[in-house]
N, C-alpha and C positions, 0 to 999 in steps of 0.2 A: 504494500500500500504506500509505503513512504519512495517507492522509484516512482509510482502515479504520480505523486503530486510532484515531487522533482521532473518529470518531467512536464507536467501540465505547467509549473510555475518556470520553467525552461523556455516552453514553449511563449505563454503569455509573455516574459521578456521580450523575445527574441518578436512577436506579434507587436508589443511596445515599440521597441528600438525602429523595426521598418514603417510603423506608424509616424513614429517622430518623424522623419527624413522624409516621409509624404506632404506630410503637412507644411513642414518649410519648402519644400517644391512649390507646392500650393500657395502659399503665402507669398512667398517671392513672386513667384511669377503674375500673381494677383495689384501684388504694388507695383511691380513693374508696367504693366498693362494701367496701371491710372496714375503712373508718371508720365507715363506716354502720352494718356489721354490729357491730361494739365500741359504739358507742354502744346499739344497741339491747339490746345484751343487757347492758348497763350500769344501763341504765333500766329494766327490768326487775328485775333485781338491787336495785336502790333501791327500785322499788315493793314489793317483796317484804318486804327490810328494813323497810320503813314500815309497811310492813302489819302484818308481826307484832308491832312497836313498837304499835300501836296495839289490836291483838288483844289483848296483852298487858295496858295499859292497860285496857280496856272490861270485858275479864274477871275484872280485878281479883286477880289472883294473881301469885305473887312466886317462884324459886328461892331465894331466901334459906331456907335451911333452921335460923335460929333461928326462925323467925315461923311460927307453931303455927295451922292449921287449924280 
């Protein structure tokens, strides 16, 4: 009885241990996947910003509401 459970508590380790290293697979590749996603919509965000910075620019008009049309 007592190899049973040596082996049962062997086993449940050894089921532990390849649990653990799933899970951090899992997790990692989870944060990575929503850095990626933050970056991207980051860079978008900028391009955008720049964009209308330069729309802005090229069309030559201003919010300043002293500067008369």
């Amino acid at each position: 009885m007592e190899r049973l459970g040596a082996a049962l508590g062997g086993l449940a380790f050894a089921v532990l241990i390849v649990g653990g290293f799933v899970a951090v697979r899992v997790l990692t590749r989870f944060f990575h996947s929503v850095v990626l996603l933050v970056e991207t919509l980051s860079l978008v965000a900028f391009a955008l910003l720049i964009g209308y910075v330069v729309y802005r620019i090229l069309l030559g008009s201003s919010d300043d509401p002293r500067r008369s049309r």
